[in-house]
TORKOL-4160 file (C-alpha; in steps of 0.2 Angstrom, whole numbers, padded with zeros to 4 digits, m for minus):
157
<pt num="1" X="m0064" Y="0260" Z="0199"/>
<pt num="2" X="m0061" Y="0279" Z="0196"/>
<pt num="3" X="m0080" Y="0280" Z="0194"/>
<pt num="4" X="m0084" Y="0272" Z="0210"/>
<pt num="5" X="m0074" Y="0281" Z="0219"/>
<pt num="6" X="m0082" Y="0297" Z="0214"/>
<pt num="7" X="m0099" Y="0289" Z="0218"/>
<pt num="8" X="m0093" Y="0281" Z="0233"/>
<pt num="9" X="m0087" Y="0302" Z="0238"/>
<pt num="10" X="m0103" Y="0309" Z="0235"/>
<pt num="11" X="m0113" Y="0298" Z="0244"/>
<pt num="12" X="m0103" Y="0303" Z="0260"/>
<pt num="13" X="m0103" Y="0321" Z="0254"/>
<pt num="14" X="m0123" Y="0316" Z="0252"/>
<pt num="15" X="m0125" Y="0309" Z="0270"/>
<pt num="16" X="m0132" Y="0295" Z="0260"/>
<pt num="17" X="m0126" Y="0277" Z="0269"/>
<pt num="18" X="m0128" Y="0267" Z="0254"/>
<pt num="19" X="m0111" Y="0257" Z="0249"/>
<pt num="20" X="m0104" Y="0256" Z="0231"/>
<pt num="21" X="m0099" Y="0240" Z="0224"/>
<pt num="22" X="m0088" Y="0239" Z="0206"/>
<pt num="23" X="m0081" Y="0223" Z="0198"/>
<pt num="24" X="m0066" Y="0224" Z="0190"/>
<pt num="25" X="m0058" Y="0208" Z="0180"/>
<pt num="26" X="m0040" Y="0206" Z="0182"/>
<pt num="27" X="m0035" Y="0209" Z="0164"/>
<pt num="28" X="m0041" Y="0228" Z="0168"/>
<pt num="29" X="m0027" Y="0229" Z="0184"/>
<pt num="30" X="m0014" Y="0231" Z="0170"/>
<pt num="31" X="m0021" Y="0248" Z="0165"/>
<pt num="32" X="m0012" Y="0263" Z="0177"/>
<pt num="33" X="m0027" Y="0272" Z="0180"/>
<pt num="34" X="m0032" Y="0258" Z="0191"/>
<pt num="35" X="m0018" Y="0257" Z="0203"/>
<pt num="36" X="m0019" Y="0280" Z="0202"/>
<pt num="37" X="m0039" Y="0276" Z="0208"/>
<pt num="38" X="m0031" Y="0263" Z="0221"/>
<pt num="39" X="m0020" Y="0275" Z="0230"/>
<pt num="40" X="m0032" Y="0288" Z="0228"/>
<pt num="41" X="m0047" Y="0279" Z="0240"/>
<pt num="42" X="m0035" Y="0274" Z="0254"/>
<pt num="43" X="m0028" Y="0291" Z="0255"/>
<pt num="44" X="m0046" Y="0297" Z="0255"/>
<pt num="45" X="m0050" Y="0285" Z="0265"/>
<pt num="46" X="m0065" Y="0280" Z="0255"/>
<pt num="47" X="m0072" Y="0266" Z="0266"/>
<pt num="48" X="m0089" Y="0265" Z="0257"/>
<pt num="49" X="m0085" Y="0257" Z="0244"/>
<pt num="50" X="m0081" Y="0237" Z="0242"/>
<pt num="51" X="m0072" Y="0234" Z="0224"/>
<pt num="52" X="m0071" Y="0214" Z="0219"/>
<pt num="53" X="m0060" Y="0207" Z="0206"/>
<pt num="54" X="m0063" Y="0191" Z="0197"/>
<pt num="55" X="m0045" Y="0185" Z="0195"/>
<pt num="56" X="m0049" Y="0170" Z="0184"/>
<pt num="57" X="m0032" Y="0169" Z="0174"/>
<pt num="58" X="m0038" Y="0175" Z="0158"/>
<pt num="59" X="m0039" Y="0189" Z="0147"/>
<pt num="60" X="m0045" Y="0193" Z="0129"/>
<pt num="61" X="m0029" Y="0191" Z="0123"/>
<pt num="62" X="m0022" Y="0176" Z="0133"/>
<pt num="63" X="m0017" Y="0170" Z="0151"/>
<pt num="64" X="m0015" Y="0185" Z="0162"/>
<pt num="65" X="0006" Y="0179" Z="0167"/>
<pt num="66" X="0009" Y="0177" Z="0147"/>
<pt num="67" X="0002" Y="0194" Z="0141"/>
<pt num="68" X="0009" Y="0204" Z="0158"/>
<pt num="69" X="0009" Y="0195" Z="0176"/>
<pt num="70" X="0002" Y="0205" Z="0191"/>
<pt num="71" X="0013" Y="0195" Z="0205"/>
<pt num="72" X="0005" Y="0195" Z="0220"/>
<pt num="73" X="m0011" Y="0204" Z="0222"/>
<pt num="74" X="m0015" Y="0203" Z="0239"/>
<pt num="75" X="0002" Y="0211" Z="0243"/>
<pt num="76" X="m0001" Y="0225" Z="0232"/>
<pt num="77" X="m0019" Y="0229" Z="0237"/>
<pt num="78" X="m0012" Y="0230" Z="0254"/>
<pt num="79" X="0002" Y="0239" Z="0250"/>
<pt num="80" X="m0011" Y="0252" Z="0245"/>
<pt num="81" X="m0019" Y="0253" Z="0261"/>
<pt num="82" X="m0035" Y="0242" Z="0255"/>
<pt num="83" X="m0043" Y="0230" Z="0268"/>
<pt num="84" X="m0040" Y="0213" Z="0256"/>
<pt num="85" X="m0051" Y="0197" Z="0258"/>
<pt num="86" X="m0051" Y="0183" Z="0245"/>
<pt num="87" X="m0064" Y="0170" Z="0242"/>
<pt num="88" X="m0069" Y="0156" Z="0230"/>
<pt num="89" X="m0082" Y="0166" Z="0215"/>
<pt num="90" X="m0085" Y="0148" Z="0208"/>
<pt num="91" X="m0096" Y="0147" Z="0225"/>
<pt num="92" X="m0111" Y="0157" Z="0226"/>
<pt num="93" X="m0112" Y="0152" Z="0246"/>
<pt num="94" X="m0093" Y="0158" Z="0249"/>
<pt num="95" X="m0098" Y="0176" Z="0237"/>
<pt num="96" X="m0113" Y="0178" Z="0248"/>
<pt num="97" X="m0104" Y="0175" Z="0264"/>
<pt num="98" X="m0090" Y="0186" Z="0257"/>
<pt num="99" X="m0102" Y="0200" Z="0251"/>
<pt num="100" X="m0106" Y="0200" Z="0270"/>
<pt num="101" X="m0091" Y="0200" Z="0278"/>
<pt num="102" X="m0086" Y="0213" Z="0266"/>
<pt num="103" X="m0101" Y="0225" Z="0271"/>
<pt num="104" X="m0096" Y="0224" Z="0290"/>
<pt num="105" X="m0078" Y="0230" Z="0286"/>
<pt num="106" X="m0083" Y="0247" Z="0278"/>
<pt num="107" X="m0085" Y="0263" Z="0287"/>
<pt num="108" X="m0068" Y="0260" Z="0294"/>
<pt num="109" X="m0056" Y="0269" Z="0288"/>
<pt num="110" X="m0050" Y="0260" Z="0272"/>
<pt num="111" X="m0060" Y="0252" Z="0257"/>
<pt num="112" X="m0062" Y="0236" Z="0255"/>
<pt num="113" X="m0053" Y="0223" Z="0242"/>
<pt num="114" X="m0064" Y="0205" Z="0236"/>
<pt num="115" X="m0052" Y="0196" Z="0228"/>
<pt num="116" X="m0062" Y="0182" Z="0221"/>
<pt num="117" X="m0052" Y="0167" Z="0213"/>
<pt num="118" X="m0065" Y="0161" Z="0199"/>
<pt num="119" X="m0062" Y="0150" Z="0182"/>
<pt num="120" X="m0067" Y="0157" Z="0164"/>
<pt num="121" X="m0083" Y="0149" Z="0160"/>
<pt num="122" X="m0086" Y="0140" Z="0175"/>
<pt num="123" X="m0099" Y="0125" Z="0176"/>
<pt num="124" X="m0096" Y="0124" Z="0156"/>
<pt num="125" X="m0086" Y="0111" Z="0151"/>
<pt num="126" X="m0081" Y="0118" Z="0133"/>
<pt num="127" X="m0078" Y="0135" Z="0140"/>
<pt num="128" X="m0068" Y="0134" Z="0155"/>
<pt num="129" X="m0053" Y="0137" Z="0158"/>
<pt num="130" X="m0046" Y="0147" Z="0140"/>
<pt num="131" X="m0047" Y="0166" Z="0135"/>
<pt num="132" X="m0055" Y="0160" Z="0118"/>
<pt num="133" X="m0073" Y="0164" Z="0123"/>
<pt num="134" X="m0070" Y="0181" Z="0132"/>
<pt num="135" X="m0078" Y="0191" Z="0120"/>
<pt num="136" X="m0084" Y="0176" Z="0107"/>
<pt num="137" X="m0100" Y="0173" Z="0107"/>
<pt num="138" X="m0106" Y="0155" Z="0105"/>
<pt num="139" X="m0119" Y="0148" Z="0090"/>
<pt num="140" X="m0136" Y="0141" Z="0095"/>
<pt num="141" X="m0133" Y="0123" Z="0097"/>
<pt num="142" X="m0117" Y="0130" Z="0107"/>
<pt num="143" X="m0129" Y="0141" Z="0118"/>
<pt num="144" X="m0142" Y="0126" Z="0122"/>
<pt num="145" X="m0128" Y="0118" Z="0127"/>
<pt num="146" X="m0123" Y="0130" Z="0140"/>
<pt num="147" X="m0138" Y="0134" Z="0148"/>
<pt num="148" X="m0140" Y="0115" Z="0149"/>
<pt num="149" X="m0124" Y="0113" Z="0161"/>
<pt num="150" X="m0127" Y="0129" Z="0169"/>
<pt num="151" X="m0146" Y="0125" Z="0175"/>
<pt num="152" X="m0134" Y="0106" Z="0183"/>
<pt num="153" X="m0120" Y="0117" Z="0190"/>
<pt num="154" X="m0131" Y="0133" Z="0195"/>
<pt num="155" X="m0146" Y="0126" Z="0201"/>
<pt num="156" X="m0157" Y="0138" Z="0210"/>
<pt num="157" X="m0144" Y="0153" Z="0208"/>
Protein backbone atom coordinates (compact mmCIF):
# COMPACT_ATOMS: atom_id res chain seq x y z
CA UNK A 1 0.00 0.00 0.00
CA UNK A 2 2.91 2.24 1.00
CA UNK A 3 4.25 1.88 -2.53
CA UNK A 4 1.08 2.90 -4.24
CA UNK A 5 0.63 5.60 -2.33
CA UNK A 6 3.87 7.07 -3.49
CA UNK A 7 2.89 6.28 -7.03
CA UNK A 8 -0.35 7.37 -6.66
CA UNK A 9 1.59 11.11 -5.18
CA UNK A 10 3.73 11.41 -8.00
CA UNK A 11 1.27 10.90 -10.65
CA UNK A 12 -0.48 14.12 -9.29
CA UNK A 13 2.73 15.69 -8.59
CA UNK A 14 3.20 14.53 -12.58
CA UNK A 15 -0.12 16.03 -13.87
CA UNK A 16 -0.44 12.49 -15.09
CA UNK A 17 -4.40 11.38 -14.67
CA UNK A 18 -3.72 7.86 -14.55
CA UNK A 19 -5.13 5.85 -11.39
CA UNK A 20 -3.18 3.33 -9.30
CA UNK A 21 -4.64 0.17 -8.33
CA UNK A 22 -2.85 -2.27 -5.56
CA UNK A 23 -4.41 -5.62 -4.10
CA UNK A 24 -3.71 -6.30 -0.79
CA UNK A 25 -4.90 -9.97 0.74
CA UNK A 26 -6.31 -9.80 4.06
CA UNK A 27 -3.61 -11.70 5.88
CA UNK A 28 -1.26 -8.58 4.90
CA UNK A 29 -3.88 -6.02 7.01
CA UNK A 30 -2.18 -7.53 10.22
CA UNK A 31 1.04 -5.86 9.34
CA UNK A 32 1.11 -2.00 10.94
CA UNK A 33 2.61 -0.46 8.14
CA UNK A 34 -0.66 -1.01 6.34
CA UNK A 35 -2.87 0.81 8.73
CA UNK A 36 0.40 3.93 9.04
CA UNK A 37 -0.14 3.87 4.75
CA UNK A 38 -3.93 3.96 5.48
CA UNK A 39 -4.09 7.02 7.54
CA UNK A 40 -1.49 8.47 5.52
CA UNK A 41 -3.67 8.54 1.98
CA UNK A 42 -6.81 10.05 3.70
CA UNK A 43 -4.89 12.69 5.20
CA UNK A 44 -3.35 13.33 1.95
CA UNK A 45 -6.13 12.98 0.46
CA UNK A 46 -4.65 10.64 -2.19
CA UNK A 47 -7.86 10.11 -4.31
CA UNK A 48 -6.05 8.51 -7.29
CA UNK A 49 -5.54 5.57 -5.96
CA UNK A 50 -8.17 2.52 -5.67
CA UNK A 51 -6.74 -0.24 -3.26
CA UNK A 52 -8.77 -3.77 -3.14
CA UNK A 53 -8.54 -6.53 -0.61
CA UNK A 54 -9.43 -9.92 -1.22
CA UNK A 55 -10.75 -10.94 2.26
CA UNK A 56 -11.20 -14.63 1.59
CA UNK A 57 -10.70 -15.93 5.18
CA UNK A 58 -7.33 -17.42 4.90
CA UNK A 59 -4.00 -17.00 5.38
CA UNK A 60 -0.58 -19.03 5.12
CA UNK A 61 -0.87 -19.98 8.48
CA UNK A 62 -4.62 -20.62 9.13
CA UNK A 63 -8.00 -18.83 9.18
CA UNK A 64 -7.55 -15.08 9.35
CA UNK A 65 -10.01 -14.88 13.07
CA UNK A 66 -7.60 -18.05 14.59
CA UNK A 67 -4.10 -16.59 13.71
CA UNK A 68 -5.41 -12.60 14.56
CA UNK A 69 -9.11 -11.29 13.66
CA UNK A 70 -9.48 -8.07 11.87
CA UNK A 71 -13.14 -7.26 13.32
CA UNK A 72 -15.05 -5.29 11.05
CA UNK A 73 -13.26 -4.06 8.20
CA UNK A 74 -15.52 -1.68 6.64
CA UNK A 75 -15.70 0.15 9.91
CA UNK A 76 -12.20 0.64 10.15
CA UNK A 77 -11.54 1.60 6.50
CA UNK A 78 -13.98 4.25 7.07
CA UNK A 79 -12.76 5.13 10.35
CA UNK A 80 -9.67 6.10 8.25
CA UNK A 81 -11.34 8.31 6.12
CA UNK A 82 -11.42 5.80 2.83
CA UNK A 83 -14.51 5.63 0.67
CA UNK A 84 -15.36 1.68 1.30
CA UNK A 85 -17.35 -0.49 -1.22
CA UNK A 86 -17.63 -4.26 -0.98
CA UNK A 87 -18.53 -6.67 -3.66
CA UNK A 88 -18.55 -10.54 -4.52
CA UNK A 89 -14.52 -11.25 -6.21
CA UNK A 90 -15.88 -14.89 -6.89
CA UNK A 91 -17.96 -12.90 -9.66
CA UNK A 92 -16.05 -11.35 -12.40
CA UNK A 93 -19.36 -9.39 -13.49
CA UNK A 94 -19.78 -7.71 -9.93
CA UNK A 95 -15.45 -7.17 -9.93
CA UNK A 96 -15.91 -5.41 -13.34
CA UNK A 97 -19.05 -3.54 -12.35
CA UNK A 98 -17.16 -2.70 -9.08
CA UNK A 99 -13.88 -1.77 -10.85
CA UNK A 100 -16.25 0.85 -12.44
CA UNK A 101 -18.03 2.27 -9.85
CA UNK A 102 -14.70 2.42 -7.96
CA UNK A 103 -13.02 4.57 -10.92
CA UNK A 104 -16.01 7.26 -10.76
CA UNK A 105 -15.38 7.79 -6.96
CA UNK A 106 -11.74 8.86 -7.27
CA UNK A 107 -10.68 12.57 -7.64
CA UNK A 108 -12.84 13.24 -4.79
CA UNK A 109 -11.22 13.79 -2.03
CA UNK A 110 -10.53 10.36 -0.41
CA UNK A 111 -9.15 7.03 -1.75
CA UNK A 112 -11.00 4.45 -2.50
CA UNK A 113 -11.51 0.97 -0.54
CA UNK A 114 -12.69 -2.60 -2.63
CA UNK A 115 -13.32 -4.77 -0.33
CA UNK A 116 -14.03 -8.03 -2.15
CA UNK A 117 -15.38 -10.95 -0.33
CA UNK A 118 -13.82 -14.10 -2.29
CA UNK A 119 -13.15 -17.90 -1.28
CA UNK A 120 -9.48 -19.46 -1.46
CA UNK A 121 -9.37 -21.39 -4.47
CA UNK A 122 -12.62 -20.65 -5.87
CA UNK A 123 -14.23 -22.87 -8.80
CA UNK A 124 -11.77 -25.79 -7.36
CA UNK A 125 -13.24 -28.11 -5.59
CA UNK A 126 -10.08 -29.56 -3.69
CA UNK A 127 -8.85 -26.13 -2.95
CA UNK A 128 -11.55 -24.12 -1.71
CA UNK A 129 -12.18 -23.04 1.12
CA UNK A 130 -8.56 -23.95 3.43
CA UNK A 131 -5.20 -22.08 3.90
CA UNK A 132 -3.44 -25.41 2.88
CA UNK A 133 -2.68 -24.54 -0.81
CA UNK A 134 -1.67 -20.61 -0.18
CA UNK A 135 1.73 -21.20 -1.05
CA UNK A 136 1.77 -25.12 -1.96
CA UNK A 137 1.99 -25.75 -5.06
CA UNK A 138 -0.06 -28.61 -6.70
CA UNK A 139 1.60 -31.88 -8.77
CA UNK A 140 0.79 -32.51 -12.28
CA UNK A 141 -2.27 -34.73 -12.24
CA UNK A 142 -3.32 -32.06 -9.46
CA UNK A 143 -2.83 -29.10 -11.90
CA UNK A 144 -4.78 -30.89 -14.88
CA UNK A 145 -7.33 -31.16 -12.53
CA UNK A 146 -7.54 -27.63 -11.86
CA UNK A 147 -7.38 -26.14 -15.01
CA UNK A 148 -10.25 -28.63 -15.84
CA UNK A 149 -12.69 -26.99 -13.22
CA UNK A 150 -11.53 -23.72 -13.93
CA UNK A 151 -12.03 -23.75 -17.78
CA UNK A 152 -16.27 -25.10 -16.34
CA UNK A 153 -16.35 -22.41 -13.69
CA UNK A 154 -14.34 -19.43 -15.56
CA UNK A 155 -15.48 -19.81 -18.87
CA UNK A 156 -14.45 -16.96 -21.22
CA UNK A 157 -12.62 -15.09 -18.28
Amino acid sequence: LSVAIGAAQTKKLDGDKQLVYVLMGDGELQEGQVWEAAMYAAHHKVDNLIAAIDFNGQQIDGPTEKVMSLGNLKAKWEAFGWDVMEMNGNDMNDVIRGLELAKAKTNKSKPVMILMQTDMGYGVDFMMGTHKWHGTAPNDEQLAAALAQLEETLGDY
